[in-house]
Backbone as JSON, one array per atom type, in Angstrom:
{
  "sequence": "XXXXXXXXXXXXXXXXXXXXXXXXXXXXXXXXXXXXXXXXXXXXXXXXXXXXXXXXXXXXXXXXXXXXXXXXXXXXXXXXXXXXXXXXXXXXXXXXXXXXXXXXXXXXXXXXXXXXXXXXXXXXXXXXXXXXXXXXXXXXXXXXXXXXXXXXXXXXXXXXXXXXXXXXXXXXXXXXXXXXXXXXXXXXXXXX",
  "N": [[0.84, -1.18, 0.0], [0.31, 1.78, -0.54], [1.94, 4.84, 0.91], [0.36, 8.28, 1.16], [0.84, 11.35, 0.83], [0.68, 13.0, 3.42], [1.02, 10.78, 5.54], [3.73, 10.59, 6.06], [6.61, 9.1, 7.45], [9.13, 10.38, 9.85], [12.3, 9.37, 9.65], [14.92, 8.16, 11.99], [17.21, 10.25, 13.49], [18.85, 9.95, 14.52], [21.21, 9.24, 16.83], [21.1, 11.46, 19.64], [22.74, 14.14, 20.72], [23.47, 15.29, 24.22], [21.72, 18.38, 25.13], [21.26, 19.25, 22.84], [19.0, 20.66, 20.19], [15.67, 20.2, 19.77], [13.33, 20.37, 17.56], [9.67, 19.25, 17.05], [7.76, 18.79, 14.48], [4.33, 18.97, 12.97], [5.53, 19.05, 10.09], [8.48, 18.79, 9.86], [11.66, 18.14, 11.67], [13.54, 19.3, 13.4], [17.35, 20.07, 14.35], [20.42, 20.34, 15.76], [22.26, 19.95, 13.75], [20.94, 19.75, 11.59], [17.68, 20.13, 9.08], [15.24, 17.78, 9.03], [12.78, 16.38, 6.37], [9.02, 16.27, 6.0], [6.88, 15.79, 3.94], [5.73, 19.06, 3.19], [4.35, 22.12, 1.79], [4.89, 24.17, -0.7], [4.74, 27.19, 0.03], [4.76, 26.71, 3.22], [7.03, 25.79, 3.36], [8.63, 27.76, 2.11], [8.07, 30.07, 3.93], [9.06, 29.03, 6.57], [11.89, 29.07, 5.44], [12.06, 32.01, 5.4], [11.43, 32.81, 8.24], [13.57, 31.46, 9.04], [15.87, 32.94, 7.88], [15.28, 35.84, 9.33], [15.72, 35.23, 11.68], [18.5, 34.43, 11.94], [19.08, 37.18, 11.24], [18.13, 38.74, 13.06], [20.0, 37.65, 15.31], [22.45, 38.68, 16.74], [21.47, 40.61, 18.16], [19.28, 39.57, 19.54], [21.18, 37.61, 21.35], [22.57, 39.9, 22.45], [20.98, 41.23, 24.11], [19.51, 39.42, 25.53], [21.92, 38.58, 26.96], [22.28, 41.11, 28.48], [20.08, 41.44, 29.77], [20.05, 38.97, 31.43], [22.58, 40.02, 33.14], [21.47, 42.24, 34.49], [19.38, 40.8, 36.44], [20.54, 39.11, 37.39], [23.12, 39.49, 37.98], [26.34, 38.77, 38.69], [26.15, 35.94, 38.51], [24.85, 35.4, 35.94], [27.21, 34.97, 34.17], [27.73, 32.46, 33.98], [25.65, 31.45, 32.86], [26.6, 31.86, 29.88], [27.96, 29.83, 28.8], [26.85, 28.08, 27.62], [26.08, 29.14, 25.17], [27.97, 28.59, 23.14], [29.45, 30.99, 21.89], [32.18, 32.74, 21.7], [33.67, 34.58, 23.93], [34.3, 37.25, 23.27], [32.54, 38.0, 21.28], [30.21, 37.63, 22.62], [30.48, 39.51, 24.57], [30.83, 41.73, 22.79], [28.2, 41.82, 21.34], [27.07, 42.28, 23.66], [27.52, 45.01, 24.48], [26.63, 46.9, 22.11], [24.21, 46.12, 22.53], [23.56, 47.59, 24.78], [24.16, 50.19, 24.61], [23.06, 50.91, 21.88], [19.49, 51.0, 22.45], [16.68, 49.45, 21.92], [14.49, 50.62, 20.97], [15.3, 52.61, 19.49], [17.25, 51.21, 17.34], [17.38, 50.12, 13.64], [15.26, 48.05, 11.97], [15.35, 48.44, 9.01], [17.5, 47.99, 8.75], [21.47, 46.44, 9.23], [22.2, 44.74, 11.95], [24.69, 44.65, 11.57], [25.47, 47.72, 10.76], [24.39, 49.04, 12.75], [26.78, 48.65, 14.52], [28.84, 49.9, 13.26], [27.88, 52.58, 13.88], [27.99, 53.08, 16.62], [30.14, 53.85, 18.78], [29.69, 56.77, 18.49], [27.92, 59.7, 18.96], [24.71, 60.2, 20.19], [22.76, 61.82, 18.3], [24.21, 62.21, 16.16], [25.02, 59.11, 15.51], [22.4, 58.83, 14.74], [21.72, 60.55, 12.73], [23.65, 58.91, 10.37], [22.47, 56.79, 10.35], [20.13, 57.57, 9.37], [20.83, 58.17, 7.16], [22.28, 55.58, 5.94], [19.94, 54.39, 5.83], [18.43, 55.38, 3.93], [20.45, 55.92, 1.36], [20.4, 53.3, 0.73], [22.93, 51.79, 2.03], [25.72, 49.69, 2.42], [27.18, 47.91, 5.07], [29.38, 47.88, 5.08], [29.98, 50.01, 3.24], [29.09, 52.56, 4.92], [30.81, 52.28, 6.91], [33.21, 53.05, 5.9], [31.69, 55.73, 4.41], [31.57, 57.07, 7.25], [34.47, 57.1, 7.8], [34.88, 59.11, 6.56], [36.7, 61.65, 3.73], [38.36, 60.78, 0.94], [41.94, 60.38, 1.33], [44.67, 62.64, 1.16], [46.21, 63.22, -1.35], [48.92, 63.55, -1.68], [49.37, 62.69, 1.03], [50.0, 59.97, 0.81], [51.75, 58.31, 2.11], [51.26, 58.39, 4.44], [49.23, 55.65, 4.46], [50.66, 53.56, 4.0], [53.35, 51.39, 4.95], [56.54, 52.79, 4.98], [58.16, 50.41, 4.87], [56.21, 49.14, 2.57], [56.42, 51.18, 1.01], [59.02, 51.01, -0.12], [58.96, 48.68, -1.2], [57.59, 48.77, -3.21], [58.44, 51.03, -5.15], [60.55, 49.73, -5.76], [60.08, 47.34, -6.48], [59.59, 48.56, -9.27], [56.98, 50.44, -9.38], [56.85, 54.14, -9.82], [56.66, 57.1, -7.74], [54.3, 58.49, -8.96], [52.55, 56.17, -9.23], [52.51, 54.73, -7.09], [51.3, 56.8, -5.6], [48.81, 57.25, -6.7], [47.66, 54.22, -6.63], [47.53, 54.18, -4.0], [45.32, 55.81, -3.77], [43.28, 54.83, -5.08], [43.35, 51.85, -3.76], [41.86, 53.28, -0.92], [39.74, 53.67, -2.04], [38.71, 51.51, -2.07], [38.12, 50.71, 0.15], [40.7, 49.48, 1.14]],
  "CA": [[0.0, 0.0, 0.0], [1.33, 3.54, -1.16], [1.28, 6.25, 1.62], [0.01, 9.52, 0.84], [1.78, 12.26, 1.12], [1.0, 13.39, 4.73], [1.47, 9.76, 6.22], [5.61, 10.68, 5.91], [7.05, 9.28, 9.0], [10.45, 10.36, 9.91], [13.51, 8.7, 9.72], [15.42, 8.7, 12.92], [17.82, 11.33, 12.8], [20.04, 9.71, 14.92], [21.43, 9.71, 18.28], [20.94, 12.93, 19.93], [23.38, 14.38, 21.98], [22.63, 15.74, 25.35], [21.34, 19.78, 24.74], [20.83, 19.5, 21.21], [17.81, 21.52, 20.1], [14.85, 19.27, 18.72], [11.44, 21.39, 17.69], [9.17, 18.52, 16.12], [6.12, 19.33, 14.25], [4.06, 17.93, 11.96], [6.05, 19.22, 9.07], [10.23, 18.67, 10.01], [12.52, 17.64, 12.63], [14.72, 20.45, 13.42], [18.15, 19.85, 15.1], [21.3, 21.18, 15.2], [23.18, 19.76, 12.49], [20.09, 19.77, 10.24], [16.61, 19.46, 9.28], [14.44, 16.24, 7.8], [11.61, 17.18, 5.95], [8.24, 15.56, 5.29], [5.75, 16.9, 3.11], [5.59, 20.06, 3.68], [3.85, 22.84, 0.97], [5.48, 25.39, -0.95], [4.43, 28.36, 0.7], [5.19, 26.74, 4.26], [8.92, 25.87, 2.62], [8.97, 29.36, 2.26], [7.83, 30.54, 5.25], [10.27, 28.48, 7.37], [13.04, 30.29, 5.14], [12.24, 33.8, 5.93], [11.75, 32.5, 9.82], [15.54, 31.27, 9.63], [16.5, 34.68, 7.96], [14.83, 36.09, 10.22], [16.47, 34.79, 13.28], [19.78, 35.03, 11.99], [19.31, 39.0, 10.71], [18.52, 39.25, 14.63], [20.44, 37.01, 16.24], [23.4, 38.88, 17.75], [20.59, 41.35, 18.98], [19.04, 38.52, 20.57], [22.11, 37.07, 22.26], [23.15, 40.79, 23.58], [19.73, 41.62, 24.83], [19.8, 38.02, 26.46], [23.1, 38.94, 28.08], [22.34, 42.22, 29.41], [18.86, 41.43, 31.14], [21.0, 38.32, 32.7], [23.39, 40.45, 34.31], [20.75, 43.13, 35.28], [18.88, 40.61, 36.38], [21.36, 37.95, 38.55], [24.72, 39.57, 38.31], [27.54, 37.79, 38.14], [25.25, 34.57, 38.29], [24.69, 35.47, 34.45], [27.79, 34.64, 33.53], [27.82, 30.58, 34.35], [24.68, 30.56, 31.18], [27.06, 32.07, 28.95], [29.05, 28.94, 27.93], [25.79, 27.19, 26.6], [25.41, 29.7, 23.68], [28.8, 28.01, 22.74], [29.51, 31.59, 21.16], [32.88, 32.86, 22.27], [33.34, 35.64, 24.78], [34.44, 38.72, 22.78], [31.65, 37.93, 20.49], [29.2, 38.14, 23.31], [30.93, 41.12, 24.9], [30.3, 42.88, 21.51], [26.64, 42.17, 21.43], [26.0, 43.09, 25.11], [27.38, 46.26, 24.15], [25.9, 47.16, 21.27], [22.8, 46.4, 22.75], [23.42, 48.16, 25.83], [24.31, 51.4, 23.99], [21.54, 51.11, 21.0], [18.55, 51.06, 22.51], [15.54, 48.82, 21.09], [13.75, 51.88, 20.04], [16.76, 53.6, 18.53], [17.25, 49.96, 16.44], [16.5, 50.36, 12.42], [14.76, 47.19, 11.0], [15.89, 47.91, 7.92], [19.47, 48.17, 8.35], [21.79, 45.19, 9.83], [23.27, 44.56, 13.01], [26.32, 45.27, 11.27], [25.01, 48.89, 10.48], [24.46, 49.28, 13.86], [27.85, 48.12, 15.06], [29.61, 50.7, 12.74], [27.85, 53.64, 14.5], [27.58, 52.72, 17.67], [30.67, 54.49, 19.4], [28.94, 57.99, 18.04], [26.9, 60.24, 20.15], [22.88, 59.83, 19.7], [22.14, 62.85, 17.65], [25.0, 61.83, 14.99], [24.5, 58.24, 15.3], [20.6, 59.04, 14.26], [21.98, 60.86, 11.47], [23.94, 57.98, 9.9], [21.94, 55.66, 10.31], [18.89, 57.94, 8.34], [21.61, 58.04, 5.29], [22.37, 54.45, 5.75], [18.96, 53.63, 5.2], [18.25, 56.28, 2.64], [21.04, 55.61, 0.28], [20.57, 51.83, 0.83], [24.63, 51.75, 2.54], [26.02, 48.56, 3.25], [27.25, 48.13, 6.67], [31.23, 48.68, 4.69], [30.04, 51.73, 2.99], [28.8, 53.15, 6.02], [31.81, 52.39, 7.67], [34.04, 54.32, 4.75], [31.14, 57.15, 4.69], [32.21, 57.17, 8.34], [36.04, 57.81, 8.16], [35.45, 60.93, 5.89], [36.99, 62.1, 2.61], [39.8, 59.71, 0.77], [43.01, 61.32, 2.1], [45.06, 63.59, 0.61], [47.28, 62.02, -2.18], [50.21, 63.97, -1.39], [50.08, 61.88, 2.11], [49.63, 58.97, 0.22], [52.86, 57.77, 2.76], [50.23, 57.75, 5.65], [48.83, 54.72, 4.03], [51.4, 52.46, 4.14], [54.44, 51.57, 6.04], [57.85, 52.96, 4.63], [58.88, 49.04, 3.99], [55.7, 49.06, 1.25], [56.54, 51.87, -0.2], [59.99, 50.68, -0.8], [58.7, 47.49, -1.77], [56.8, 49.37, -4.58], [59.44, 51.33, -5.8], [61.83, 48.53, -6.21], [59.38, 46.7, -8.03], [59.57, 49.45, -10.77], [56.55, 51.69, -9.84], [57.27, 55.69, -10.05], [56.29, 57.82, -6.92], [53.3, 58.82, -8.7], [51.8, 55.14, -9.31], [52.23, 54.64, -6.4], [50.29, 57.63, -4.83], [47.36, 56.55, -7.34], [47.55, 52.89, -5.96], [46.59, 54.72, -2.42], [44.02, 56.35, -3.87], [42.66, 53.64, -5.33], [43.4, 51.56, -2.49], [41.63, 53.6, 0.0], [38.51, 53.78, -2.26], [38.31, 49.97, -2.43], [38.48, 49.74, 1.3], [42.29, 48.74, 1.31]],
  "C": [[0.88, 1.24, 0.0], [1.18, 4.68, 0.06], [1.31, 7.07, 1.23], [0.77, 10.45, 1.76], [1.99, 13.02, 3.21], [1.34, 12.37, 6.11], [3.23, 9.74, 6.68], [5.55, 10.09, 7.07], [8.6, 9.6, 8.93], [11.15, 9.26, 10.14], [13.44, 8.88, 10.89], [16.32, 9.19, 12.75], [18.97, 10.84, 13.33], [20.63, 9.59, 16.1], [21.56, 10.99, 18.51], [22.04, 13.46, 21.0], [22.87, 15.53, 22.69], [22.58, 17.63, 25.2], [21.42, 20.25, 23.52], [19.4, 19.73, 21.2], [16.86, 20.76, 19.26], [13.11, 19.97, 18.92], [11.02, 19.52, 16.44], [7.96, 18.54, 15.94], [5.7, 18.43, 13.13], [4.67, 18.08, 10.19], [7.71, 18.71, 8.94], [10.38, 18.68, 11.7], [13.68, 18.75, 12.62], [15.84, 20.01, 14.33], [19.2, 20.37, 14.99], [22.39, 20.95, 14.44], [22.05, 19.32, 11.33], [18.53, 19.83, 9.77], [15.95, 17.91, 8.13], [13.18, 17.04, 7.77], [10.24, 15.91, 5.62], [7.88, 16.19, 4.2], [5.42, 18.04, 3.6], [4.6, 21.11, 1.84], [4.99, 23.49, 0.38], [5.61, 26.74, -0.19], [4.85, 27.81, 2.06], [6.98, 26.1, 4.2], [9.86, 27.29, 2.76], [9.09, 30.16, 3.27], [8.82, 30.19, 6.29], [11.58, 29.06, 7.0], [13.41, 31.39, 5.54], [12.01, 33.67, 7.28], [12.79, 32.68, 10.17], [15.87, 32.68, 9.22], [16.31, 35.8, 8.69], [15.29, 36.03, 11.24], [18.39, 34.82, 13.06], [20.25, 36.54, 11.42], [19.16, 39.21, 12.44], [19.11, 38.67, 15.66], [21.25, 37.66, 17.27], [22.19, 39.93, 18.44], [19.81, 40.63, 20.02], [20.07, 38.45, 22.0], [22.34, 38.87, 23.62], [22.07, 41.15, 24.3], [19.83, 40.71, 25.87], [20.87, 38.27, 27.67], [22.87, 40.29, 29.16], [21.16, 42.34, 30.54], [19.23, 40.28, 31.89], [21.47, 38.8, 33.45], [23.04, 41.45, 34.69], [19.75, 42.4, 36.46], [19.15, 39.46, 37.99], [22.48, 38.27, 38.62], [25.67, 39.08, 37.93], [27.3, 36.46, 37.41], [24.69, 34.15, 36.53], [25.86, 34.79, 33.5], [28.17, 32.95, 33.34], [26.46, 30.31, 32.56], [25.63, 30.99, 29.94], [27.76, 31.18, 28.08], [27.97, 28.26, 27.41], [25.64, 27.82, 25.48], [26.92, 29.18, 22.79], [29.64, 29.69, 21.35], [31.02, 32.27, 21.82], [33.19, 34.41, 23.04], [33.56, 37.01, 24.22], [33.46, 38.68, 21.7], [30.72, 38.37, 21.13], [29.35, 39.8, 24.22], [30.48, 41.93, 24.28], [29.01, 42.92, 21.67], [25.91, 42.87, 22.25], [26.13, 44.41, 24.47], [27.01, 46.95, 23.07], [24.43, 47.87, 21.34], [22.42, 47.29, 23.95], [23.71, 49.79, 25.36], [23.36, 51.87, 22.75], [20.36, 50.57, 21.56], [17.58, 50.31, 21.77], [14.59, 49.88, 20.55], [14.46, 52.47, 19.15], [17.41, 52.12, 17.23], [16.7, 50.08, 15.24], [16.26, 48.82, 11.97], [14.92, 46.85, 9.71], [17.68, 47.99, 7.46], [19.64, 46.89, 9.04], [22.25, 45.55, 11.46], [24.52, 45.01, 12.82], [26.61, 46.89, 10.8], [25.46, 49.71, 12.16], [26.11, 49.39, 14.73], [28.89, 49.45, 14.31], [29.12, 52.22, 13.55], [27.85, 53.72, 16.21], [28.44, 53.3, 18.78], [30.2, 56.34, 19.35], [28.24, 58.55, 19.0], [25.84, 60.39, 19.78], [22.65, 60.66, 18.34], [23.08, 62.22, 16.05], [24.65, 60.23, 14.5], [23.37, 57.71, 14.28], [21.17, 59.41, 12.61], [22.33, 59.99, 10.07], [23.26, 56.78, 9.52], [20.43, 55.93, 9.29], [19.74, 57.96, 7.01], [21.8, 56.66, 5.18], [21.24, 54.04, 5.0], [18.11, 54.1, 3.96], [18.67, 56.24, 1.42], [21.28, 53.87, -0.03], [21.99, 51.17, 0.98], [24.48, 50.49, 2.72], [26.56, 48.61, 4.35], [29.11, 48.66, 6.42], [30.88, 49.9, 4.59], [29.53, 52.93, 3.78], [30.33, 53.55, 6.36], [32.47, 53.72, 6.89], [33.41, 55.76, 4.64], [31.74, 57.99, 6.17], [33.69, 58.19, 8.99], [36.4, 58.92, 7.52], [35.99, 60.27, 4.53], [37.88, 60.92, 1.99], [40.82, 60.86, 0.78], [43.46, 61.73, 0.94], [46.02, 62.69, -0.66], [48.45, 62.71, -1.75], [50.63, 63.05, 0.64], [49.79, 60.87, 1.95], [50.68, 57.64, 1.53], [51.99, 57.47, 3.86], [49.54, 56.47, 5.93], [49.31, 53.41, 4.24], [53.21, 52.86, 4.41], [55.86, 52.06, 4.51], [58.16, 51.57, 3.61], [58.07, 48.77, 2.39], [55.78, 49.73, 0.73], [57.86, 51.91, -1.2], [59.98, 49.73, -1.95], [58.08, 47.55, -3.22], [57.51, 49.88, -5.3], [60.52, 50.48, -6.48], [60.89, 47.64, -6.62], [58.95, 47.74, -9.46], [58.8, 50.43, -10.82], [57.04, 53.01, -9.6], [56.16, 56.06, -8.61], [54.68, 58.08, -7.18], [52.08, 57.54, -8.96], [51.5, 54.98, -8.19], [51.04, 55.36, -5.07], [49.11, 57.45, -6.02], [47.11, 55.26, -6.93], [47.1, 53.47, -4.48], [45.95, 55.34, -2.43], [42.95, 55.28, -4.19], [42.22, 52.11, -3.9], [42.51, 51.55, -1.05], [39.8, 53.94, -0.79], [37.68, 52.34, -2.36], [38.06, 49.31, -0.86], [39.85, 49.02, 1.86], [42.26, 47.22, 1.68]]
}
């Protein structure tokens, strides 16, 4: 006898090891090295996609939020859950602060985390500013950054750029003084 499509039964996925994450519904087996799928639709294929993108466009906002109402919350005692997110400590450092300095209201939706992270030493009023051109000129979270550091420098201090040893290193491979100060213009418009 043939089963129909919503009869699927799962496989077993496998031995589980101990605090591995298992959501099981009547569509997939989620875990953390993968999912199994039954029959599922198109449209709820889809849907589960933009979920996951979803959760990883806000993840580190998650985690630092997570961290900072822990240690408002229990103190020191916060720091013993930190080794389960298996995420490593200057990673979570970053997030707390992030999140502890941008505000969930002050947070744009349509920019990234990594938007955020580029303005984030700034003082509110400027911050705000950046972050309305970010999302205005549709910036990536680089060309932010680069909007950021200002003008491309001067070419005549093209030497500011790079150390003495590379500019020898350039010369004695054959280019001329002024290739070289066009290579740090270039350079510094590419992001170096």
């Amino acid at each position: 006898m043939d089963k129909k499509p919503n009869d699927v039964k799962f496989a077993p996925v496998g031995p589980v090891r101990q605090g591995t994450v298992k959501i099981i519904n009547e569509h997939c087996q989620m875990t953390e090295v993968g999912i199994q799928f039954g029959t599922i639709s198109f449209d709820a294929w889809v849907e589960l996609g933009q979920g996951m993108g979803r959760i990883h466009k806000c993840l580190m906002w998650y985690l630092g939020d997570w961290i900072n109402y822990g240690e408002a919350r229990w103190g020191e005692k916060y720091s013993q859950a930190l080794s389960t997110t298996d995420y490593n400590y200057g990673t979570l450092r970053n997030a707390s602060w992030v999140c502890r300095h941008i505000p969930l209201e002050k947070r744009r939706s349509m920019l990234t985390y990594g938007h955020h992270v580029e303005v984030v030493k700034l003082e509110n009023e400027e911050r705000e500013i950046w972050l309305d051109r970010a999302e205005l000129e549709g910036m990536t979270a680089r060309d932010l950054r680069l909007a950021i550091k200002g003008a491309a420098p001067d070419p005549e201090t093209f030497y500011e750029w790079f150390s003495v040893t590379d500019i020898k290193k350039f010369l004695d491979g054959g280019l001329s003084i002024e290739d070289v100060r066009i290579f740090a213009e270039k350079a510094w418009k590419h992001g170096r």
